[in-house]
C-alpha positions as CSV (number, residue, x, y, z in Angstrom):
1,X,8.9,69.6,0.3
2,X,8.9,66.0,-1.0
3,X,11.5,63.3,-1.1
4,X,10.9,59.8,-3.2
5,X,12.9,56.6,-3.4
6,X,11.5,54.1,-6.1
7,X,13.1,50.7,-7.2
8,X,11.4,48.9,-10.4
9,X,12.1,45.3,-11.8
10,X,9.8,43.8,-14.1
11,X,10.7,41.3,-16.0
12,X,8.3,39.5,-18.5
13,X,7.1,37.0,-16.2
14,X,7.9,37.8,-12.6
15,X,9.3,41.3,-11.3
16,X,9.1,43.7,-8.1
17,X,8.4,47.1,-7.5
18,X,8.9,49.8,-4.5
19,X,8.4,53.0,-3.9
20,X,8.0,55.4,-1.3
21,X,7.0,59.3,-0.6
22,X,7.2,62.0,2.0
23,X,5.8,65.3,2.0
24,X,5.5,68.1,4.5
25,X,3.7,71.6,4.1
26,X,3.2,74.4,5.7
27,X,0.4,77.2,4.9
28,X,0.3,80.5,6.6
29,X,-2.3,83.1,6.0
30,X,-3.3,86.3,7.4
31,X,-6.9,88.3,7.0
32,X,-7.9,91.4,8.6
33,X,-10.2,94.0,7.2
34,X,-12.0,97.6,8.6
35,X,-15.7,98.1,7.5
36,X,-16.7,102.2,8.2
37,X,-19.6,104.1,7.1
38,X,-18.9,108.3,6.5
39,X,-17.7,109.8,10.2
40,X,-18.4,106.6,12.0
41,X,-15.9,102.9,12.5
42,X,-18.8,100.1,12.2
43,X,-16.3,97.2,12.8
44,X,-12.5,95.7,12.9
45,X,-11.5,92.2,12.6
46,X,-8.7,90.2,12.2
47,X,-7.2,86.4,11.9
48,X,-4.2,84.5,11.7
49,X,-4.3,80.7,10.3
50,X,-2.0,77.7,10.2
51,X,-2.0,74.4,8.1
52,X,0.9,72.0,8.6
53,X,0.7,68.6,7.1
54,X,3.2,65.6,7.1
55,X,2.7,62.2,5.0
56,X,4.4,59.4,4.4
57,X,4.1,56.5,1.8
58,X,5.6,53.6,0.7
59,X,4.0,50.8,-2.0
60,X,4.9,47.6,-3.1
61,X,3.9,45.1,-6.0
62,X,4.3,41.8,-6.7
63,X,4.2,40.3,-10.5
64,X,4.0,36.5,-10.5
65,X,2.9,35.7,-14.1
66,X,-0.8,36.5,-14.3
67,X,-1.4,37.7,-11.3
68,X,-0.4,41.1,-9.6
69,X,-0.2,41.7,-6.2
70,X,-0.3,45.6,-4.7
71,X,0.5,46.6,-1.2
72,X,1.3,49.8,0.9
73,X,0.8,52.0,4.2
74,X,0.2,56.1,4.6
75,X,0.5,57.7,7.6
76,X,-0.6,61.4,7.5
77,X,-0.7,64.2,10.1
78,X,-2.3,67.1,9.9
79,X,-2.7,70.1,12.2
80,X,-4.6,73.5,12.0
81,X,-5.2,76.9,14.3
82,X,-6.3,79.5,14.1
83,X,-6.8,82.9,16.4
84,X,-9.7,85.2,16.0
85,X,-10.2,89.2,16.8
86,X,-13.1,91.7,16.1
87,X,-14.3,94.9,17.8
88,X,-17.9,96.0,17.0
89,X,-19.7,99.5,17.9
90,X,-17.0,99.4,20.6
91,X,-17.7,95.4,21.9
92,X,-14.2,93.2,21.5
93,X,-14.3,89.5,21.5
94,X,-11.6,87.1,20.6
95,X,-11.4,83.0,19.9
96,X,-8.9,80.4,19.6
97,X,-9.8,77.1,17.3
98,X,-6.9,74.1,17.4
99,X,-7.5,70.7,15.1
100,X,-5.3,68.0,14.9
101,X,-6.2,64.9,12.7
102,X,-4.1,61.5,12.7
103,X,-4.8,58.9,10.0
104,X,-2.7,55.3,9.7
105,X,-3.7,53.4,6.2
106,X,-2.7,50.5,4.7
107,X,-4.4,48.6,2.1
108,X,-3.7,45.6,-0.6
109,X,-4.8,44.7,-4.3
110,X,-4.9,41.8,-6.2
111,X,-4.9,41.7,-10.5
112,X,-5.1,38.5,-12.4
113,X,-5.5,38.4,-16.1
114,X,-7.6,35.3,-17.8
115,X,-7.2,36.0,-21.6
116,X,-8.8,38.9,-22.8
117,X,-10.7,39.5,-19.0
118,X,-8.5,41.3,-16.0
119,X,-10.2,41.5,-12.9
120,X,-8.7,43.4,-10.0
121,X,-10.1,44.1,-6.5
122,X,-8.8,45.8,-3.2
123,X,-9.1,46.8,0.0
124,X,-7.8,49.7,2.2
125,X,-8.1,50.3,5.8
126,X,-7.9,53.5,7.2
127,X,-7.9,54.5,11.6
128,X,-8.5,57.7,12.3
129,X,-7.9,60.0,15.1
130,X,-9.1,64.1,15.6
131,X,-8.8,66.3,18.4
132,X,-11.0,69.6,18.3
133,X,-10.1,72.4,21.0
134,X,-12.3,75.7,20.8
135,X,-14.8,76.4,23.6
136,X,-14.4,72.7,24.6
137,X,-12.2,70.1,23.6
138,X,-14.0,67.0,21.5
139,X,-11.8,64.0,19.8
140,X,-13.3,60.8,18.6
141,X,-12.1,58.1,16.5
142,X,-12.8,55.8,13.5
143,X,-12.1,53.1,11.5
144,X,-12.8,52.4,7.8
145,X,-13.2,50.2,5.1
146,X,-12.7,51.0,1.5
147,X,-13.2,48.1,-0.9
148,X,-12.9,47.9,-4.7
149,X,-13.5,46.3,-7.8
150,X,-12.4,46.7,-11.5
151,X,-13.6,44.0,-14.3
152,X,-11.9,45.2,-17.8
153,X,-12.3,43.1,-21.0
154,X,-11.7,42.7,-24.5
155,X,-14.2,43.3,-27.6
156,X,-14.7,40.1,-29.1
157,X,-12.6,39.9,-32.2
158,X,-10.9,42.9,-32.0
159,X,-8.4,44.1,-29.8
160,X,-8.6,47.9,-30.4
161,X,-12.1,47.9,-28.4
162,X,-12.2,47.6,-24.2
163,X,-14.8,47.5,-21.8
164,X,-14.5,48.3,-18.4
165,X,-16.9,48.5,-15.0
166,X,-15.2,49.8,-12.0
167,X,-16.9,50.5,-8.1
168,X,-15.0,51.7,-5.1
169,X,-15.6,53.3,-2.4
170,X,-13.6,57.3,-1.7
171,X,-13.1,59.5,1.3
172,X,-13.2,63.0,0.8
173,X,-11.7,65.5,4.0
174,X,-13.2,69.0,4.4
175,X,-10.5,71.6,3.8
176,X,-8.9,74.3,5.8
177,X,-11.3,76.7,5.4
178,X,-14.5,74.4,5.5
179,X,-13.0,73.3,9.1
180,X,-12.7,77.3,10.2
181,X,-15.2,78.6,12.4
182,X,-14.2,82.2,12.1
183,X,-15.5,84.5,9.8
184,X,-13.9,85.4,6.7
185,X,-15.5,88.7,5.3
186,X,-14.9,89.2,0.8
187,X,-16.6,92.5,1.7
188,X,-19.1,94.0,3.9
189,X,-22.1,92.1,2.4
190,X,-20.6,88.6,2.2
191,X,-18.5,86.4,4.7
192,X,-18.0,82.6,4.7
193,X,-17.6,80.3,8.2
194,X,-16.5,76.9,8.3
195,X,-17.8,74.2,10.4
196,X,-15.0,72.5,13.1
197,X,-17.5,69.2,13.6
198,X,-17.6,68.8,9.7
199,X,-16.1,64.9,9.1
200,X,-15.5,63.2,6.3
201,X,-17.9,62.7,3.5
202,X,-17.9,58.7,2.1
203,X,-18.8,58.0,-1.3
204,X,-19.8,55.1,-3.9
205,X,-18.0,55.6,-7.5
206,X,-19.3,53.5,-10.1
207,X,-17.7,54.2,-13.4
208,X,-19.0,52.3,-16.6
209,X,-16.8,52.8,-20.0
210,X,-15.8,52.3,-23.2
211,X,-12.2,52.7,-24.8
């Protein structure tokens, strides 16, 4: 489900711009599956997971001739479990795996035009909180800086021809089913399990191009 409010007002030399965003999700799955050989039960297992995730959003911007201001916050919430059950040659066993992650952003850019040049650069902060319950229960915290800049100019003589060099720093969260410690079995040869302790992996973009 989503729900968006924007407001626009540009004029040629000074205008305003809002908008804001929520969006909440919900994903339920189910796996179970029976592996036998002829005349004899080898093994049973089954799982039931849960995703829920709630964000909001707003952004603002700033136009003041030449130079462009950006602004904005994100708070996201997200929440997983999931319950485990197998019985094999006659052995049961069972697990329970809870993660809850809480993240608070904000960050701020600034674009300013000389001539045939636009240079832009930013900055976003982001504090982070996750809780881990399995066997034991782990949380930690973080805080992070993201910074970035963009330099974009003009061929000489000709406007039809642009040049641009960008770097910025990007956050990438392991999924659902990286974060699942359980087995998932695709058939009686292959299974995948997740890692709970996985954390986000950081990386350096530099983009070079010509348009």
């Amino acid at each position: 489900a989503e729900f968006g409010v924007r407001l626009d007002r540009e004029p040629s030399r000074c205008g305003f711009r809002f908008s804001t965003e929520a969006l909440s999700a919900l994903m339920r799955e189910d796996f179970s599956g029976s592996y036998t050989h002829p005349d004899h039960f080898f093994m049973k297992t089954g799982m039931d997971a849960t995703a829920r995730e709630h964000a909001v959003q707003a952004d603002a911007g700033l136009t003041m001739g030449a130079v462009t201001l950006e602004f904005g916050q994100k708070a996201q919430l997200r929440t997983l479990r999931t319950r485990f059950e197998t019985e094999h040659e006659g052995m049961e066993s069972s697990g329970l795996f809870r993660h809850s992650e809480r993240v608070l952003a904000g960050y701020a850019s600034a674009h300013r035009a000389f001539g045939v040049v636009q240079l832009q650069a930013g900055l976003r902060v982001e504090a982070e909180r996750t809780r881990i319950i399995m066997d034991v229960e782990e949380e930690h915290a973080a805080v992070r800086m993201f910074p970035s800049l963009l330099l974009q100019w003009q061929h000489p003589g000709s406007d039809r021809v642009r040049y641009r060099v960008s770097w910025g720093r990007r956050l990438q969260r392991p999924t659902a089913a990286e974060l699942n410690p359980f087995s998932m079995g695709e058939d009686d040869m292959n299974s995948f399990v997740g890692n709970p302790l996985l954390r986000p992996e950081q990386s350096d973009q530099l983009e070079l191009g010509v348009e």
